[in-house]
DOBA-469692 format. One record per residue (C-alpha): residue in three letters; x, y, z; residue number from 1. Coordinates in Angstrom, 1 decimal. Layout:
// DOBA-469692
["ALA", [X, Y, Z], NUM],
...
This chain:
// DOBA-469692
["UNK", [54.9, 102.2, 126.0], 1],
["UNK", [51.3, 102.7, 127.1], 2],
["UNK", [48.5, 101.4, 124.9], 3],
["UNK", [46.5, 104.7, 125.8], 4],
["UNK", [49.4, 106.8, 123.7], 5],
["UNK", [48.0, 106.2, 120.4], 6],
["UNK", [47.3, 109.4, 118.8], 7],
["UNK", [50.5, 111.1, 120.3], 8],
["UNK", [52.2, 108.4, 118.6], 9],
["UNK", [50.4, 109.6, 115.4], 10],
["UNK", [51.0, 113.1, 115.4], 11],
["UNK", [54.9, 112.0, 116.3], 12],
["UNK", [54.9, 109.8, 113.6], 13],
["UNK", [53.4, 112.5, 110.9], 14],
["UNK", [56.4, 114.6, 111.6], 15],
["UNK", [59.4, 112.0, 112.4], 16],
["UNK", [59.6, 112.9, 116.0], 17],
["UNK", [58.6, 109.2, 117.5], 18],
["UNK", [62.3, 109.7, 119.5], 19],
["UNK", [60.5, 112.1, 121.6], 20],
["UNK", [58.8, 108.6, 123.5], 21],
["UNK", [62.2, 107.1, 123.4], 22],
["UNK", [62.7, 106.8, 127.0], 23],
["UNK", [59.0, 107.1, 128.3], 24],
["UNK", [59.0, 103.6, 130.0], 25],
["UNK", [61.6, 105.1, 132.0], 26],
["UNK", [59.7, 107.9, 133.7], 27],
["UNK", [57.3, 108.1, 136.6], 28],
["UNK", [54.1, 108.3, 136.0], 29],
["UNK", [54.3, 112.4, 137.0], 30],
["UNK", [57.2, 112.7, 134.2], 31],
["UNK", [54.8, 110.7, 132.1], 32],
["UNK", [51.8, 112.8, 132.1], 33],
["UNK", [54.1, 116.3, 131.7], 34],
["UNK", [55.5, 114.6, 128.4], 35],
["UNK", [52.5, 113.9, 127.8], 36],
["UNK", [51.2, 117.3, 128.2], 37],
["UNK", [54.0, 119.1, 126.6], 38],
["UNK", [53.9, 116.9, 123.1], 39],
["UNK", [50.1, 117.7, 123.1], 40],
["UNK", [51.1, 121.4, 123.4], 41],
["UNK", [53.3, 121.6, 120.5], 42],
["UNK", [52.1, 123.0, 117.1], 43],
["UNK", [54.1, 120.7, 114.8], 44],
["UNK", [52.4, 122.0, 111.3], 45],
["UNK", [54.1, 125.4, 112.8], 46],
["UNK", [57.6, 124.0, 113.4], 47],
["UNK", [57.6, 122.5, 110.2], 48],
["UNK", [56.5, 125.7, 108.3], 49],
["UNK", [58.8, 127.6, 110.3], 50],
["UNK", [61.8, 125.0, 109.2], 51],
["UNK", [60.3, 124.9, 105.6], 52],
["UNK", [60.5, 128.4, 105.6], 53],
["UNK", [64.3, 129.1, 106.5], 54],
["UNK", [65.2, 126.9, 103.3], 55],
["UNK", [63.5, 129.8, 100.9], 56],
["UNK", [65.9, 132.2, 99.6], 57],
["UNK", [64.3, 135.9, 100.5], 58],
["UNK", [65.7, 138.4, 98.4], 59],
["UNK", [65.5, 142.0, 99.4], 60],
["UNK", [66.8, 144.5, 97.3], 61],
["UNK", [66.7, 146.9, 100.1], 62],
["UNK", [69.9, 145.6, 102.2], 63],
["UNK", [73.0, 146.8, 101.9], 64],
["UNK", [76.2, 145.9, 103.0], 65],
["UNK", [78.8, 148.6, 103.5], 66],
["UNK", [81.8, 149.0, 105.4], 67],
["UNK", [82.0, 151.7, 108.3], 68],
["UNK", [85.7, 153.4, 109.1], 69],
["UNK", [87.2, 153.0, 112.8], 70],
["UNK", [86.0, 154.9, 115.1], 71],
["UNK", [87.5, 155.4, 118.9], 72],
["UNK", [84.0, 156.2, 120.9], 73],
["UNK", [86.5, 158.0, 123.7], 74],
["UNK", [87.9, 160.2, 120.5], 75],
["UNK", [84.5, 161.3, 118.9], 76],
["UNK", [83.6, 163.9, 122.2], 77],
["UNK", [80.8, 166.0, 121.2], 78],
["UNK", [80.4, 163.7, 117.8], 79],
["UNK", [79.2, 161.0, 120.3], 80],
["UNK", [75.8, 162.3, 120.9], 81],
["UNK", [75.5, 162.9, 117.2], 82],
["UNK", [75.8, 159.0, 116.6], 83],
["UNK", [74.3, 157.9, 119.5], 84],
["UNK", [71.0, 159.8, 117.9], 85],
["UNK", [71.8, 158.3, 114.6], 86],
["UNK", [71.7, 154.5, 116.1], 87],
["UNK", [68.6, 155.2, 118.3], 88],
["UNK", [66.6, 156.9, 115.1], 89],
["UNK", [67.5, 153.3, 113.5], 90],
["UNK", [66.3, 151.1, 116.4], 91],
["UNK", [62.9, 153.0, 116.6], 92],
["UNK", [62.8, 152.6, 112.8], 93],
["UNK", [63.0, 149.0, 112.9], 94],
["UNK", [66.2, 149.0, 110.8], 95],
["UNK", [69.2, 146.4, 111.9], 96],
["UNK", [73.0, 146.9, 111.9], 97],
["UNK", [75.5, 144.1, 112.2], 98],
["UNK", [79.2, 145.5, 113.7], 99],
["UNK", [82.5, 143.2, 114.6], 100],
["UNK", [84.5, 144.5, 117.2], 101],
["UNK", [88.1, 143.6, 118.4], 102],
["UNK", [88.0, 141.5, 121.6], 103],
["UNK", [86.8, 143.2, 124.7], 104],
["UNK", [85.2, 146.2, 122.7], 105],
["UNK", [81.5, 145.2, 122.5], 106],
["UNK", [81.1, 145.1, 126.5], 107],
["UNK", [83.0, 148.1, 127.0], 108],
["UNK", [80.8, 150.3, 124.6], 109],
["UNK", [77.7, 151.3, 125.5], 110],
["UNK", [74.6, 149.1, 124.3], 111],
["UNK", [71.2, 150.3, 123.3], 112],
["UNK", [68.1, 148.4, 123.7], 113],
["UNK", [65.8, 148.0, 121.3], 114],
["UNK", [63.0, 149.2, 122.8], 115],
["UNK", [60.6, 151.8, 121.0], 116],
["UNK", [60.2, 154.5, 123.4], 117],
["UNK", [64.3, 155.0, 123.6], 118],
């Protein structure tokens, strides 16, 4: 490796990514410098917070889990529009639903983007 890598090497080391120079001999000297370039770019100290973080247990005693009944979307007629308003109140609210369908279901429904101004 080049002598002139020094304090990349450093900031790899700090954070036990030194495999990221692995195979540096390898590349032309273009391939070099955009390594070079995109190592310099990362913010390791936010990586690792961000990785630190998902390993802290968040409690919220604000979710809630609970079951919904069946419902057939070509069945519900003028009750469609009804929850259709009911799950685009939610989005612009900020609040989150999780849903399992049967196979096939999920790109035959209707989806709603989560955009604010729905």
């Amino acid at each position: 490796m080049d002598d002139n890598l020094g304090e990349e090497k450093a900031i790899l080391k700090k954070y036990g990514q030194e495999h990221l120079l692995n195979h540096y001999d390898k590349l032309d000297e273009s391939h070099k410098k955009q390594l070079i370039k995109q190592i310099r770019a990362i913010d390791f100290e936010l990586v690792k917070s961000l990785y630190e973080s998902t390993k802290k247990e968040v409690k919220n005693n604000k979710d809630e889990i609970t079951p919904i009944d069946y419902l057939d979307k070509f069945k519900l007629g003028d009750k469609f529009k009804y929850y259709e308003e009911i799950g685009k109140k939610a989005i612009k609210e900020g609040k989150l639903a999780a849903v399992t369908m049967a196979g096939g279901q999920g790109t035959r429904l209707r989806t709603f983007r989560s955009k604010r101004n729905i």
